[in-house]
C-alpha positions, 0 to 999 in steps of 0.5 A: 437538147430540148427541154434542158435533156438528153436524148439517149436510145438503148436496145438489146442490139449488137453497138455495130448495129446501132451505129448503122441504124444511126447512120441509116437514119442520120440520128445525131443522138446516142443510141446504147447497146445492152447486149447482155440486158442488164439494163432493161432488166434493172428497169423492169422492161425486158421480155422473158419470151417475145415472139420466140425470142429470148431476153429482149427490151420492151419498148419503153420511155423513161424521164430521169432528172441528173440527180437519177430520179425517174419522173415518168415512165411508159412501157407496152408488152407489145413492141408494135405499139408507139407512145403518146409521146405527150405524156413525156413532154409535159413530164420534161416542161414540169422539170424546167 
């Protein structure tokens, strides 16, 4: 729990697949399913069509205090682009 957070990680994958990519990647934080999108669609970062795909999450980063406010968010329509993780860092230091 750096920064005083939790690190949690939610894709449009089945919980069997996250639990082998954890596994794969020796991951010792929670990664989510939201099968049905449910999730990414409240957070306005899911995909009407990527790639020929139907439903699925945009990458997306999301800093939300215990009290449910969101303090920093980043998302991309390309899913091949990786944050400046930076930005969320300095987002995080700010809540402490």
């Amino acid at each position: 729990m750096a920064h005083g957070a939790d690190l949690v990680a939610i894709a449009v994958t089945a919980t069997f697949s996250q639990m082998a990519f954890a596994r794969e990647l020796g991951l010792d934080f929670p990664l989510l399913s939201d099968w049905d999108g449910a999730v990414s669609g409240a957070f306005g970062v899911r995909y009407d069509i990527w790639k020929g795909h139907r439903g699925l999450a945009k990458r997306a980063l999301f800093v939300i205090d215990d009290q449910g406010t969101v303090h920093y968010t980043w998302s991309t329509d390309n899913a091949e682009e990786l944050p400046d993780l930076q930005p969320m860092l300095d987002s995080l230091s700010d809540l402490s």
